[in-house]
N, C-alpha and C positions, 0 to 999 in steps of 0.2 A: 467605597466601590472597589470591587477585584477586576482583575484586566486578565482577560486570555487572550491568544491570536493564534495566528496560521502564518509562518514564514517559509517563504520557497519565493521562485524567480522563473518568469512571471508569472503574478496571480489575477488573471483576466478575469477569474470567474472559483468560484469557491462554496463549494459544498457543505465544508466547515464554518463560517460564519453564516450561511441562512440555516444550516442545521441548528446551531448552539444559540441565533438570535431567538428561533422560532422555540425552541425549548424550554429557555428563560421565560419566555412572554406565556409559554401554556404550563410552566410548573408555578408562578408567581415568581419567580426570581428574579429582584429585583436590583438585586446589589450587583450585578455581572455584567461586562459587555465583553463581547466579542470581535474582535475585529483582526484585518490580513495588513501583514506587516512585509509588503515585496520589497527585499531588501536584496541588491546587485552584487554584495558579495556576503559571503559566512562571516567575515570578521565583524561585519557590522551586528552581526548577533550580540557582542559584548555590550555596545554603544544602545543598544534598544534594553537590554536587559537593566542596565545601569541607571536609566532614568528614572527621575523623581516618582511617575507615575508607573514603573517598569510592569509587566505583567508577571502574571502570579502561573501562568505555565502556558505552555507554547505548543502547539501541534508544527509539522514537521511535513513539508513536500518535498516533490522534485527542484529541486535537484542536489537540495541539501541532507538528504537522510545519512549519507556515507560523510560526508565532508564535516558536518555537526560535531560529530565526537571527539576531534579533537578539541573543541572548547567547553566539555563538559569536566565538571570536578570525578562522575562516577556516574558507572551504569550498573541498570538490573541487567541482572544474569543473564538471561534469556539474551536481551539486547546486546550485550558483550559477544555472546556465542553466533549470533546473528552476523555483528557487523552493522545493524543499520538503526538508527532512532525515529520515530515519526512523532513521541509523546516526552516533552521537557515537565518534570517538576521544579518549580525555584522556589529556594527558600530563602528567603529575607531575614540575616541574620544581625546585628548591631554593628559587625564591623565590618562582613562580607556575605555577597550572594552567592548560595550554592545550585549547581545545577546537575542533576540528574534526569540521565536518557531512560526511556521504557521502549517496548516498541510493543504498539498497541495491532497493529496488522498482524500479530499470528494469534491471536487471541479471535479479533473478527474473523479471518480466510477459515482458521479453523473451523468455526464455528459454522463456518457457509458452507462447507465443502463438505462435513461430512457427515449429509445427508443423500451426500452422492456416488460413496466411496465405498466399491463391494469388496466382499474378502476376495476373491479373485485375480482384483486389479493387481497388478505387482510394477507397471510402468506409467511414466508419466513425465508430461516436455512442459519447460516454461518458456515462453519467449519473452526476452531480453533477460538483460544481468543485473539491469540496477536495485536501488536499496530494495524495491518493493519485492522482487524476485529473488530475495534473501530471504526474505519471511517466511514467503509461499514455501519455498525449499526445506524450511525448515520446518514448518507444518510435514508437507509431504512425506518429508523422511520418518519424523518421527511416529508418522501413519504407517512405514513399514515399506514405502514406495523405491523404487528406482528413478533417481530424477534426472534427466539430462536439460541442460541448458540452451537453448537456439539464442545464437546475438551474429549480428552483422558483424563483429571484430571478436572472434571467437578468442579466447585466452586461459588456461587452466585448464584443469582437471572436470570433465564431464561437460564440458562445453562444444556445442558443435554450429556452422553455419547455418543456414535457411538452407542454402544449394545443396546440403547433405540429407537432407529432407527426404524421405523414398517412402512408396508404399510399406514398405517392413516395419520400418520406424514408426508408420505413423498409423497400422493394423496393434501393434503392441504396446501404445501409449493409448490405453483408453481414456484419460484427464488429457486435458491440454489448457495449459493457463495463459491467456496474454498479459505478462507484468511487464508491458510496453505503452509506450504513449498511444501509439499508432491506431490512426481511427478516432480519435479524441477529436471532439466537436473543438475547432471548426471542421476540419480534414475527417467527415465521416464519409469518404468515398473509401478513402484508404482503409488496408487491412494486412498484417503480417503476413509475410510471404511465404507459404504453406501448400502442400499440394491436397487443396480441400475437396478433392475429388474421390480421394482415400478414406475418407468418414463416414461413419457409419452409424445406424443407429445405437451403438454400443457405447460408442464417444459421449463424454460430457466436457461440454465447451465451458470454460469460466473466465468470463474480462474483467478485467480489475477496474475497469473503466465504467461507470454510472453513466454519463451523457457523450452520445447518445442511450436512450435505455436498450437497444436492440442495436449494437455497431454494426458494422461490417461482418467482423470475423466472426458473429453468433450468429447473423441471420444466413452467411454461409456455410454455418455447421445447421441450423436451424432445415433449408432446403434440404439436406441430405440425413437427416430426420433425429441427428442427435441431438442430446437435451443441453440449455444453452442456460447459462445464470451470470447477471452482469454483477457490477458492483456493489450496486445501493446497499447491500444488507449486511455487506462486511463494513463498508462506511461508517453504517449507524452503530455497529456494534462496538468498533474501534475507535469512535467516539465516544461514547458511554465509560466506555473502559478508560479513555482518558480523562474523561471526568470525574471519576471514581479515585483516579491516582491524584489529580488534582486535591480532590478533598480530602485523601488518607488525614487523620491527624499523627 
């Protein structure tokens, strides 16, 4: 039997194990199981990789994507350049396990996003900073975009508040991505603090968030008629992709 999972803190509810159960069960795979490994701090990552039955590669949540990499042996490129891992390979060698980071989210977001990205566009805002809004950035950039960052503790280079927020900024940012929690079932009332009264149907709204299928901040840009795409499809995709890395030989 091989063992994969999902570690991150807490995992109340997990996209990645009924995605990868339901997979197994409709490709006949029958040697795999999937399961979420809520582990309360990173260092316990070594203590779960090391056991008898350890898993054969790991998917990567909040609030571990950044703090991961110090306990990996070595990362893909991408993932170095990034900053953030969401996809472990481990290799189970005679004397020791080796662990490698991927990060499977710019492969999905890419792949979701630019079906909505005109030559025209030249700007575009993420809210929040953490690992997943690493990715996104690096998608965007390498798309050719201008990307500023929105986070309540503003910090760096291209990083700005919510309060900085104005109709100019948010007329010349036709993308706008939430790589925030905010709005994430249970707290679907909530929605990133935005002046959504500046949108337009020109905007394309993208939440990194799957449930609910339609949050807050889409069905806000939805009323003032721009086009809204949630998570599910970069999910599925950057799962795939981590499975793919999982079987490389």
């Amino acid at each position: 039997m091989r063992y994969f999972g999902l570690i991150g803190f807490p995992l109340s509810h997990s996209f990645s194990m009924q995605y990868f159960t339901e997979k197994f069960k409709r490709e006949g795979i029958t040697d795999c199981q999937y399961d979420n490994f809520a582990i309360e701090h990173i260092s316990l990552l070594t203590e779960l990789v090391l056991r008898k039955s350890g898993p054969d590669g790991l998917n990567v949540t909040i609030p571990y994507k950044e703090k991961v990499i110090a306990l990996l042996d070595t990362l893909d490129d991408e993932a170095s350049r990034i900053g953030a891992v969401n996809t472990i390979k481990i290799t189970r060698l005679e004397n020791r396990v080796l662990l490698k980071g991927y990060n499977t989210d710019v492969f999905g977001f890419r792949e979701s996003i630019s079906p909505y990205i005109k030559e025209r566009f030249r700007n575009a805002l993420i809210l929040g900073t953490g690992g997943s809004s690493k990715a996104v950035a690096f998608v965007l950039e390498n798309m050719g975009l201008e990307v500023i960052r929105v986070s309540r503790k503003p910090a760096g280079k291209n990083q700005i508040s919510y309060s900085q927020l104005d109709e100019t900024m948010i007329l010349k940012s036709p993308i706008i991505v939430n790589a925030s929690p905010v709005g994430m079932y249970p707290h679907i009332n909530e929605c990133p603090a935005i002046p959504y009264e500046f949108l337009t149907p020109e905007h394309v709204l993208f939440d990194l968030i799957y449930n609910p299928a339609e949050s807050r901040f889409l069905s806000e840009g939805k009323r003032r008629g721009a086009q809204i795409v949630n998570g599910l499809q970069m999910l599925k995709l950057q799962a795939e992709k981590s499975w793919s890395i999982w079987n490389e030989k």
